[in-house]
PyMOL Python script that loads the backbone (N, CA, C, O; Angstrom):
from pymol import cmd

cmd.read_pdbstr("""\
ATOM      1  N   UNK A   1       0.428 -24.494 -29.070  1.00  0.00           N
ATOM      2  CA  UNK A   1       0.786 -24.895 -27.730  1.00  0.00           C
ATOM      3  C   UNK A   1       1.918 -24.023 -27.180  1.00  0.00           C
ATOM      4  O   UNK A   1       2.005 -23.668 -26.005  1.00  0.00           O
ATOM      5  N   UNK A   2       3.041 -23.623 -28.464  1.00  0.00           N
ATOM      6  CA  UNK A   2       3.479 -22.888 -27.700  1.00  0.00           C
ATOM      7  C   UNK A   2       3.529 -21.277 -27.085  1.00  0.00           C
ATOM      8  O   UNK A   2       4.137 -20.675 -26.199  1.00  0.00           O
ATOM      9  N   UNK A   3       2.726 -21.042 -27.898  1.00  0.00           N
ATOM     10  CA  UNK A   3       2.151 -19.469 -27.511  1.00  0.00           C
ATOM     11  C   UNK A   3       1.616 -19.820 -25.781  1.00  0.00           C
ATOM     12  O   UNK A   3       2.092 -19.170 -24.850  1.00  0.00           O
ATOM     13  N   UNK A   4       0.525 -20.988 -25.544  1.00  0.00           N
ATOM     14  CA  UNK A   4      -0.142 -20.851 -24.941  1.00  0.00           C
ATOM     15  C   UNK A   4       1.169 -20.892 -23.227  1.00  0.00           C
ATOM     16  O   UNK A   4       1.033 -20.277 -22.170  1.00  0.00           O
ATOM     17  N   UNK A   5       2.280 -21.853 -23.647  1.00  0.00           N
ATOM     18  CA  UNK A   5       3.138 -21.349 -22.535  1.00  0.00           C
ATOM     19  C   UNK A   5       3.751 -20.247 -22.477  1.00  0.00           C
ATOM     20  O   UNK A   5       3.770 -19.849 -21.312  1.00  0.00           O
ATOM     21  N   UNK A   6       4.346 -19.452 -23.293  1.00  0.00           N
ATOM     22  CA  UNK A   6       4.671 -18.297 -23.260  1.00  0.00           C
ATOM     23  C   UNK A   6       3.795 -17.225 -22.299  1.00  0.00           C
ATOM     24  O   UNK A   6       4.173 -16.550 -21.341  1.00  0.00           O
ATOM     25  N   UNK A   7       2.252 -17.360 -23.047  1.00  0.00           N
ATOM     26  CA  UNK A   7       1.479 -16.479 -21.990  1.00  0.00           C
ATOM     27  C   UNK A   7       1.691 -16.922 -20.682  1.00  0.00           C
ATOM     28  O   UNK A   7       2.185 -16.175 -19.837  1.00  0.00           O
ATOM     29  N   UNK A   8       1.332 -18.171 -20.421  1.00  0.00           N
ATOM     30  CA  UNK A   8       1.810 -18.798 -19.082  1.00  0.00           C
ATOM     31  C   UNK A   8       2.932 -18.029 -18.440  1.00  0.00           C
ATOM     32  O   UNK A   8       2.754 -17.040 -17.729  1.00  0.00           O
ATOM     33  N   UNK A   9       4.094 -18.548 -18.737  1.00  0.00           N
ATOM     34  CA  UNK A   9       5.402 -17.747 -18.574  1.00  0.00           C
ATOM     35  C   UNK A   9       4.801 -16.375 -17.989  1.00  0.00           C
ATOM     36  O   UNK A   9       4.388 -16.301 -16.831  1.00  0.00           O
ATOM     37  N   UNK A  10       4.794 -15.753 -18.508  1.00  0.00           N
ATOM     38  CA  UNK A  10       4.628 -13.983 -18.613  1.00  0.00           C
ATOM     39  C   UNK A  10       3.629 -13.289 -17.755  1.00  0.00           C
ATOM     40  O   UNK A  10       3.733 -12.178 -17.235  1.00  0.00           O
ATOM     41  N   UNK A  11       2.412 -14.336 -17.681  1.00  0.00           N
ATOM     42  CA  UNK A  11       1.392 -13.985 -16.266  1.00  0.00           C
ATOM     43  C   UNK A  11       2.369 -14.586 -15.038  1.00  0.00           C
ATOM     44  O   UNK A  11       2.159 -14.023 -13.963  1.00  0.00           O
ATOM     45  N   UNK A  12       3.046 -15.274 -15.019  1.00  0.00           N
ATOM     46  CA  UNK A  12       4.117 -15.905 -13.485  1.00  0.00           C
ATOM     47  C   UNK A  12       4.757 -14.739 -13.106  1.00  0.00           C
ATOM     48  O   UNK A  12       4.677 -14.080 -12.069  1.00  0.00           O
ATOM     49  N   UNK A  13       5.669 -14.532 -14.526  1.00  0.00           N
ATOM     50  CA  UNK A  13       6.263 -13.606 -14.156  1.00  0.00           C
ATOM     51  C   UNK A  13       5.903 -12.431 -13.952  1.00  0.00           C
ATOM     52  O   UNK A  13       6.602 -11.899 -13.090  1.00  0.00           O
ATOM     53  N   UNK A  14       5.185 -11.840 -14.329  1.00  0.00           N
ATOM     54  CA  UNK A  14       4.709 -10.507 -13.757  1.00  0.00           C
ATOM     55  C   UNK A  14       4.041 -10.691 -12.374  1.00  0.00           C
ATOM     56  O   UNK A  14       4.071  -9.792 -11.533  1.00  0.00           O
ATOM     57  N   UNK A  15       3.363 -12.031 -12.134  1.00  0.00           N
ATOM     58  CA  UNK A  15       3.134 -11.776 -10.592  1.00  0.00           C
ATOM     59  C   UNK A  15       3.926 -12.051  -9.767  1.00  0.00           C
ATOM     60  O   UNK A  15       3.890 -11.731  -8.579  1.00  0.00           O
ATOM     61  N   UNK A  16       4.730 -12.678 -10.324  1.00  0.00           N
ATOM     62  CA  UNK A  16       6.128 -12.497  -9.233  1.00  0.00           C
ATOM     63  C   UNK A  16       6.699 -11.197  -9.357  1.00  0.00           C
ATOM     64  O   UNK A  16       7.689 -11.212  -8.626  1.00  0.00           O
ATOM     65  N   UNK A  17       6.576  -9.901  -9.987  1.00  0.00           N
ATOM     66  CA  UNK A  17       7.236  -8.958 -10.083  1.00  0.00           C
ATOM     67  C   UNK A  17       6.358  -7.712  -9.079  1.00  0.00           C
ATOM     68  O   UNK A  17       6.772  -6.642  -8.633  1.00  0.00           O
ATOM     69  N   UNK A  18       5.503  -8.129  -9.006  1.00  0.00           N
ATOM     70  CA  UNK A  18       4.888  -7.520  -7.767  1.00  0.00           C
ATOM     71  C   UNK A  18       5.324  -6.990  -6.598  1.00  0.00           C
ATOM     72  O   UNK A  18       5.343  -7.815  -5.685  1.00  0.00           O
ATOM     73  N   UNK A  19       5.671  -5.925  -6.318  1.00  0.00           N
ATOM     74  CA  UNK A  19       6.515  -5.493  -5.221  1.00  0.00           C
ATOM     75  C   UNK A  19       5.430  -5.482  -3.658  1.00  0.00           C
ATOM     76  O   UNK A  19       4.355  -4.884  -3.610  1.00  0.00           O
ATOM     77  N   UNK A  20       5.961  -6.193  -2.623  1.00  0.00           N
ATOM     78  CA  UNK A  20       5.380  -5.669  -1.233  1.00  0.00           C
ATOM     79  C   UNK A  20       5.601  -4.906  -0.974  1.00  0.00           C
ATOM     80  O   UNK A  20       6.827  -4.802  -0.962  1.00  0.00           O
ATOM     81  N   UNK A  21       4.864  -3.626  -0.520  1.00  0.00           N
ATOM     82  CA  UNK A  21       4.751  -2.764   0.123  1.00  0.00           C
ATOM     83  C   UNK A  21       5.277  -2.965   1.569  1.00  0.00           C
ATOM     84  O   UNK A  21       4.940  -4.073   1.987  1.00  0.00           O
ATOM     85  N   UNK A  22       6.190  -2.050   2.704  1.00  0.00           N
ATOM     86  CA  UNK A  22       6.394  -1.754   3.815  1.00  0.00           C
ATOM     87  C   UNK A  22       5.728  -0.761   4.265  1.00  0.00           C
ATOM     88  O   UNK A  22       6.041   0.135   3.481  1.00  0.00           O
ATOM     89  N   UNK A  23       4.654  -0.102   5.388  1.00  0.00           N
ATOM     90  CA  UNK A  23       4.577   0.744   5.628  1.00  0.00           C
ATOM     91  C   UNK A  23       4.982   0.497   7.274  1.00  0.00           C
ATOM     92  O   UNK A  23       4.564  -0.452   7.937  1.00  0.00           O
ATOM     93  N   UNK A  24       6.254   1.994   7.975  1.00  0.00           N
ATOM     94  CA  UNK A  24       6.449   1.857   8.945  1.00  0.00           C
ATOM     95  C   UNK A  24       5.626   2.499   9.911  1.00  0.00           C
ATOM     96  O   UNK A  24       5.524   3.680   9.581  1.00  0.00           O
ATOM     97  N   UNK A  25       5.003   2.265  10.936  1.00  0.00           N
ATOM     98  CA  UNK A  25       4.499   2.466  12.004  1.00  0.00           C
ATOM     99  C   UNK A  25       5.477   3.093  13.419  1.00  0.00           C
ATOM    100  O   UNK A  25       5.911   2.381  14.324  1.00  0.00           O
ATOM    101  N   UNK A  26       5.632   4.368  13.316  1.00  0.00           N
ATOM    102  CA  UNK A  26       6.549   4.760  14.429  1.00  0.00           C
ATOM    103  C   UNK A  26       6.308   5.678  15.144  1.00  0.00           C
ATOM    104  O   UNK A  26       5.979   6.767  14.672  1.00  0.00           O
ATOM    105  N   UNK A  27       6.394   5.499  16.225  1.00  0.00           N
ATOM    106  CA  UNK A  27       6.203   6.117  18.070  1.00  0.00           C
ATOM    107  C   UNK A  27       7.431   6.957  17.989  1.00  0.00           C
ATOM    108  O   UNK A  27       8.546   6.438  17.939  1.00  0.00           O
ATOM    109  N   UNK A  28       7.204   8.554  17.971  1.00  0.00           N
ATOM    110  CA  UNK A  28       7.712   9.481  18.656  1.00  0.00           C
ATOM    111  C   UNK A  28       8.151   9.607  19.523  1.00  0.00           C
ATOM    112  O   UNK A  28       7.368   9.020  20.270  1.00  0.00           O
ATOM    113  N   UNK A  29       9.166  10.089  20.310  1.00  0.00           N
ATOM    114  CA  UNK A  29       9.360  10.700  21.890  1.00  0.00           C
ATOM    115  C   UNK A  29       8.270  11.124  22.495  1.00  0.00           C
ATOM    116  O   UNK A  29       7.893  10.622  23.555  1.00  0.00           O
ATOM    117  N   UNK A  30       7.559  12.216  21.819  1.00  0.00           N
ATOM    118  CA  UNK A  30       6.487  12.495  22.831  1.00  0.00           C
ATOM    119  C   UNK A  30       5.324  11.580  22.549  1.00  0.00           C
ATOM    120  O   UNK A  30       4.298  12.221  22.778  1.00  0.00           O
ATOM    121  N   UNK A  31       5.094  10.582  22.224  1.00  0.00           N
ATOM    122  CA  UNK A  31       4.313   9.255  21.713  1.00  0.00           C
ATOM    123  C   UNK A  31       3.544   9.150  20.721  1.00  0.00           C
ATOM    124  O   UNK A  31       3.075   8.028  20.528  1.00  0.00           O
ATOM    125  N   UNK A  32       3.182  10.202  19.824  1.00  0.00           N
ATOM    126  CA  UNK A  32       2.484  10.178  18.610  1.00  0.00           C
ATOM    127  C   UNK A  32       3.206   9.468  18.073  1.00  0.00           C
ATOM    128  O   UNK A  32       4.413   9.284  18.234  1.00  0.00           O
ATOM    129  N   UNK A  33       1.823   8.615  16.766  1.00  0.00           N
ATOM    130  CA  UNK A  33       2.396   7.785  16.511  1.00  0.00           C
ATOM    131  C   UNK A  33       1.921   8.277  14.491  1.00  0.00           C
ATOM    132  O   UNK A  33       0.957   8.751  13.890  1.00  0.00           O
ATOM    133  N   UNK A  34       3.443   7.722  14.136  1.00  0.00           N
ATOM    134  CA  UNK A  34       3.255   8.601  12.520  1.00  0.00           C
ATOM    135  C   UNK A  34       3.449   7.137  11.716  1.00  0.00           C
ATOM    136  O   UNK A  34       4.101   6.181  12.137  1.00  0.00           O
ATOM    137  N   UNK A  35       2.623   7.225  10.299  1.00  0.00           N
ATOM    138  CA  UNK A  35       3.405   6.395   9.372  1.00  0.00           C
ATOM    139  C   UNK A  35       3.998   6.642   8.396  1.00  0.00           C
ATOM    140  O   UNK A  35       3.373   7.524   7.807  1.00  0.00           O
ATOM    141  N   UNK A  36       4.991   6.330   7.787  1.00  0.00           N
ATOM    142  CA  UNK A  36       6.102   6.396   6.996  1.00  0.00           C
ATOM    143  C   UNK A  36       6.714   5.108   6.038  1.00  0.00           C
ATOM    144  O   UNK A  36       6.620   3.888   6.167  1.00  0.00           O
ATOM    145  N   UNK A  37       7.388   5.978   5.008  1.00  0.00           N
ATOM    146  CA  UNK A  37       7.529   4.862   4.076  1.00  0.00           C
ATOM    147  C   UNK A  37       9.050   4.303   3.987  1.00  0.00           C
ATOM    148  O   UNK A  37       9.450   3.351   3.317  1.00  0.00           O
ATOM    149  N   UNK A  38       9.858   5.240   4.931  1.00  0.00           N
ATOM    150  CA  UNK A  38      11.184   4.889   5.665  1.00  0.00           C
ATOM    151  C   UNK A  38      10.998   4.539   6.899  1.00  0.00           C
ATOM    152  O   UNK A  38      10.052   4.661   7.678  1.00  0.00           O
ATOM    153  N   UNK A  39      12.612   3.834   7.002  1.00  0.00           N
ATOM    154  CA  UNK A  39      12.299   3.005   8.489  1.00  0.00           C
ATOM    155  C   UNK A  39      12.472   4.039   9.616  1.00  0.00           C
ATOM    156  O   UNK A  39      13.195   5.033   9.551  1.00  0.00           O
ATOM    157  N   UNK A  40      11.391   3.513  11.091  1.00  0.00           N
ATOM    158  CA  UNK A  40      11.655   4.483  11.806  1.00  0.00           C
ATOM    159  C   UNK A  40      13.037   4.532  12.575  1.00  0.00           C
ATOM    160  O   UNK A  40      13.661   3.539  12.949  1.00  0.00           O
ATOM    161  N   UNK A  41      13.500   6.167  12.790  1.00  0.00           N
ATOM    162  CA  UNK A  41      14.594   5.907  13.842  1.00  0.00           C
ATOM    163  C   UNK A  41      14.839   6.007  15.317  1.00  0.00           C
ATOM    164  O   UNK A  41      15.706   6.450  16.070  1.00  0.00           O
ATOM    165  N   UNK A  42      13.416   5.252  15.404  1.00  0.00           N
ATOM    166  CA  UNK A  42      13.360   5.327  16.970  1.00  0.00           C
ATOM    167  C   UNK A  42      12.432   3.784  17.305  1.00  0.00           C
ATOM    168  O   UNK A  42      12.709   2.790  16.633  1.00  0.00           O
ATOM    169  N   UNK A  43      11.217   3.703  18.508  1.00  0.00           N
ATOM    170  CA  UNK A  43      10.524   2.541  18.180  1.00  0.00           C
ATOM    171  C   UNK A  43       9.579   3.057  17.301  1.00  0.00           C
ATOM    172  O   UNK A  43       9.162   4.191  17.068  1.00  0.00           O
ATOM    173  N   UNK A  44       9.256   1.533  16.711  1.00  0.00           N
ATOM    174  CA  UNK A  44       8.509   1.147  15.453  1.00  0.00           C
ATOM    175  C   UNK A  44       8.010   0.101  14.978  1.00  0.00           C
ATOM    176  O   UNK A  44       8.002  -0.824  15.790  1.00  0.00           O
ATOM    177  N   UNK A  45       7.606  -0.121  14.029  1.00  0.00           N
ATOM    178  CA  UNK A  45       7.423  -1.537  13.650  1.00  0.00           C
ATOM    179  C   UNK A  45       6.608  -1.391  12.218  1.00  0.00           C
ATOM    180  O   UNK A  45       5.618  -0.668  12.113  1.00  0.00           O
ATOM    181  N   UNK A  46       7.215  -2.262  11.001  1.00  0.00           N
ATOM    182  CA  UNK A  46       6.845  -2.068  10.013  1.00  0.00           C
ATOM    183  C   UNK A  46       5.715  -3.298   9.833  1.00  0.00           C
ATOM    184  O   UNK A  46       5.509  -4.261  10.572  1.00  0.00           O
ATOM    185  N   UNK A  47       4.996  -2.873   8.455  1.00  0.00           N
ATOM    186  CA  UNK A  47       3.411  -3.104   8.391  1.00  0.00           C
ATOM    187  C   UNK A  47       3.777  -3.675   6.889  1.00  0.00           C
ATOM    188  O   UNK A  47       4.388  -3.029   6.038  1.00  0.00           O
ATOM    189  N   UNK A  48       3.436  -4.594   6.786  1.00  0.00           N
ATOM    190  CA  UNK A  48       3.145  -5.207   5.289  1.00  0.00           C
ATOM    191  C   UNK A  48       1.883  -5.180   4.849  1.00  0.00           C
ATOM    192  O   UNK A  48       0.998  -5.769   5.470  1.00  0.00           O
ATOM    193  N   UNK A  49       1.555  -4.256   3.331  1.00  0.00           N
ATOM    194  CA  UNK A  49       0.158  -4.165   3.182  1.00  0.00           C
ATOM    195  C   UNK A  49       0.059  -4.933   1.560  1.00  0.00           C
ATOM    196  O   UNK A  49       0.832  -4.582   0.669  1.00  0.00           O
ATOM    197  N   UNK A  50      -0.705  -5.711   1.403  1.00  0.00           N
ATOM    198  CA  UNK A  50      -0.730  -6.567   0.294  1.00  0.00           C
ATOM    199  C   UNK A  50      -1.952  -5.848  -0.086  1.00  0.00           C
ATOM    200  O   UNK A  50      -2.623  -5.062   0.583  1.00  0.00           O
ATOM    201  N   UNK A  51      -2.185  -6.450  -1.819  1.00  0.00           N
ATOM    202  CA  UNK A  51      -2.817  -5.985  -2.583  1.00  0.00           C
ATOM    203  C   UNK A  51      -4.377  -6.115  -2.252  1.00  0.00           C
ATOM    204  O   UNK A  51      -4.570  -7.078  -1.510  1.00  0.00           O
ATOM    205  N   UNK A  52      -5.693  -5.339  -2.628  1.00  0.00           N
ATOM    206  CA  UNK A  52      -6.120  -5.462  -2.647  1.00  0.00           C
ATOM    207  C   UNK A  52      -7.531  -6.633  -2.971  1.00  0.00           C
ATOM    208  O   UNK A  52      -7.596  -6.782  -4.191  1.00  0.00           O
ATOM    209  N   UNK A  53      -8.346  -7.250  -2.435  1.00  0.00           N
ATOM    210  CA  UNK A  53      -8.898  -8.609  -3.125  1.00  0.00           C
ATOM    211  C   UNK A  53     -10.200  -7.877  -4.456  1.00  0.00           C
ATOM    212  O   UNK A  53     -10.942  -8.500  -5.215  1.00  0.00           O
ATOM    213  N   UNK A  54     -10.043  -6.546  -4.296  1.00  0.00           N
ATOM    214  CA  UNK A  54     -11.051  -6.281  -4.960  1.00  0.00           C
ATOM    215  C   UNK A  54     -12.975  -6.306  -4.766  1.00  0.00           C
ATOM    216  O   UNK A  54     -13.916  -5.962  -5.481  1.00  0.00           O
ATOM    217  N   UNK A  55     -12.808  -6.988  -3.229  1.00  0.00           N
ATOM    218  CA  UNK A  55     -14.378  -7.251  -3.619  1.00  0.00           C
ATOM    219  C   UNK A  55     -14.757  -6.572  -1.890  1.00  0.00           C
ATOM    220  O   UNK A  55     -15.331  -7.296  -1.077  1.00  0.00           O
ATOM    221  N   UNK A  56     -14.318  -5.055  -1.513  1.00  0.00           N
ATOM    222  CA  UNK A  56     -14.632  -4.472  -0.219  1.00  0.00           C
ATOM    223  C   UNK A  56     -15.567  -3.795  -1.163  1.00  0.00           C
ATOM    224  O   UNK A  56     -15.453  -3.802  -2.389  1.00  0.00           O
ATOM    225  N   UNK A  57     -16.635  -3.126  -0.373  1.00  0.00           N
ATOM    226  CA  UNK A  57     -17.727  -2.282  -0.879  1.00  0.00           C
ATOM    227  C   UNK A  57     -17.496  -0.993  -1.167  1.00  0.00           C
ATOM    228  O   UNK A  57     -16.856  -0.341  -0.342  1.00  0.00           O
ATOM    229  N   UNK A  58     -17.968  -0.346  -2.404  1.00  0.00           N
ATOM    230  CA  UNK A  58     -17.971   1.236  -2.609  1.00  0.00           C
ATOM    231  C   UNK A  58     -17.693   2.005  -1.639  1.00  0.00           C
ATOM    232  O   UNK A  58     -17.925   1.249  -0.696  1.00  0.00           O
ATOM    233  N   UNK A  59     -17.314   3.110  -1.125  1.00  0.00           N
ATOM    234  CA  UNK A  59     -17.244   4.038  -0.119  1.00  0.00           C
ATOM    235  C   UNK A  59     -17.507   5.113  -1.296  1.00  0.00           C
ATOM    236  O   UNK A  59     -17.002   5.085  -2.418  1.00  0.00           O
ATOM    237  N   UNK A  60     -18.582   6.242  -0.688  1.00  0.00           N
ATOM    238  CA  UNK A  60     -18.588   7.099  -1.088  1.00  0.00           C
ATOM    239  C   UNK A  60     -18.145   8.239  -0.175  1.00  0.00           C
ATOM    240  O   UNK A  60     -18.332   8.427   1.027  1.00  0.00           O
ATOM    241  N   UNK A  61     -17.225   9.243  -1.506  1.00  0.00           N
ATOM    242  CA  UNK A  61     -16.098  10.398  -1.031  1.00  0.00           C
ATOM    243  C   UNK A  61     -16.982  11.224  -0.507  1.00  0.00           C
ATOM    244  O   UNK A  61     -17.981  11.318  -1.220  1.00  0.00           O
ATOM    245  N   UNK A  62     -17.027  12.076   0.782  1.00  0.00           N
ATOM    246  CA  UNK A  62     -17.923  13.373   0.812  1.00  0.00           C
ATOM    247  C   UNK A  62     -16.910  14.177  -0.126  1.00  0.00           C
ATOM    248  O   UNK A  62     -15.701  14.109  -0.344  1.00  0.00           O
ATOM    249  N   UNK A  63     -18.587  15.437  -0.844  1.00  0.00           N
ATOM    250  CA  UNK A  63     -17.886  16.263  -1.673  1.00  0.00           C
ATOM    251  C   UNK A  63     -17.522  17.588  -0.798  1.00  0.00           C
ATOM    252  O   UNK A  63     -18.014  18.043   0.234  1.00  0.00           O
ATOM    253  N   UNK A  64     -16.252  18.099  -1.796  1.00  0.00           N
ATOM    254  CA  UNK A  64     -15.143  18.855  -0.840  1.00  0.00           C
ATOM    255  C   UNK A  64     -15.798  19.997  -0.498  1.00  0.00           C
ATOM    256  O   UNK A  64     -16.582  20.267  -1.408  1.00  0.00           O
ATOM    257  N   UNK A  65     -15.864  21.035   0.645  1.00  0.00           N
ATOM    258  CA  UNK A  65     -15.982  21.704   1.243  1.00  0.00           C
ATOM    259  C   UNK A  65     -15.081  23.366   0.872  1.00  0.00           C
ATOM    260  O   UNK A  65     -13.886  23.638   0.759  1.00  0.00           O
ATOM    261  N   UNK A  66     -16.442  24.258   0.764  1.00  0.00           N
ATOM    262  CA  UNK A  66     -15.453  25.349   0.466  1.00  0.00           C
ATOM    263  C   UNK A  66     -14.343  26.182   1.671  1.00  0.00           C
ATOM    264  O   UNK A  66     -15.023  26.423   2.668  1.00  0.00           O
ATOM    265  N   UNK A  67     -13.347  26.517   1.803  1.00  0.00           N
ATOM    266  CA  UNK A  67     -12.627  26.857   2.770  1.00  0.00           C
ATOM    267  C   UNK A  67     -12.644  28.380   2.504  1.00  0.00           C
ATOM    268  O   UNK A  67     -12.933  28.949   1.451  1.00  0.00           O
ATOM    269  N   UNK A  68     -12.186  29.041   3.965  1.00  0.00           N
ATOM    270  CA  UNK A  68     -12.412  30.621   4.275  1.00  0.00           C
ATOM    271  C   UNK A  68     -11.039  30.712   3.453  1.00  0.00           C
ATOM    272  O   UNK A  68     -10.404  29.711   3.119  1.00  0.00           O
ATOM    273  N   UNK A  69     -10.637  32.088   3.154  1.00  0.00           N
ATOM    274  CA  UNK A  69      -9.886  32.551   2.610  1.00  0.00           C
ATOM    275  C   UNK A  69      -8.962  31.939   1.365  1.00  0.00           C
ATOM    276  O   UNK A  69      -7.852  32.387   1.078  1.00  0.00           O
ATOM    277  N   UNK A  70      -9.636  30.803   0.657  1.00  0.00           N
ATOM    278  CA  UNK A  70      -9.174  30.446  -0.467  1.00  0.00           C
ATOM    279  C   UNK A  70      -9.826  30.839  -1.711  1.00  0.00           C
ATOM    280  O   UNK A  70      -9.359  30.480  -2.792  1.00  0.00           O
TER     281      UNK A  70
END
""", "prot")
cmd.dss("prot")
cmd.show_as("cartoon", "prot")
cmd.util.cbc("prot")
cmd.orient("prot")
């Protein structure tokens, strides 16, 4: 029994150790708009992106393309 709280314990805690992500969303002077993983210093507005649920569908990558002069 007591192993079985310990594991208990230790799955809590690691999902409480889970860090949120910020990603900032920020408007330029000339209005493009960039994202960043510091805050912006102008307008902005930051984006909380949580973990994945795991169950969005495959995407397949196109394969890469040869480029001129490489």
């Amino acid at each position: 029994m007591s192993c079985l709280k310990t594991v208990i314990c230790a799955a809590a805690l690691l999902a409480l150790c889970v860090p949120a992500m910020a990603i900032n969303k920020c408007t330029g002077a000339d209005g493009q708009t960039t994202f960043q993983d510091a805050p912006c210093a102008g307008k902005g507005e930051a984006i909380k992106v949580r973990p994945g649920s795991g169950n969005a569908p495959a995407v397949a990558m196109p394969a890469p393309t040869a480029q001129a002069g490489a």
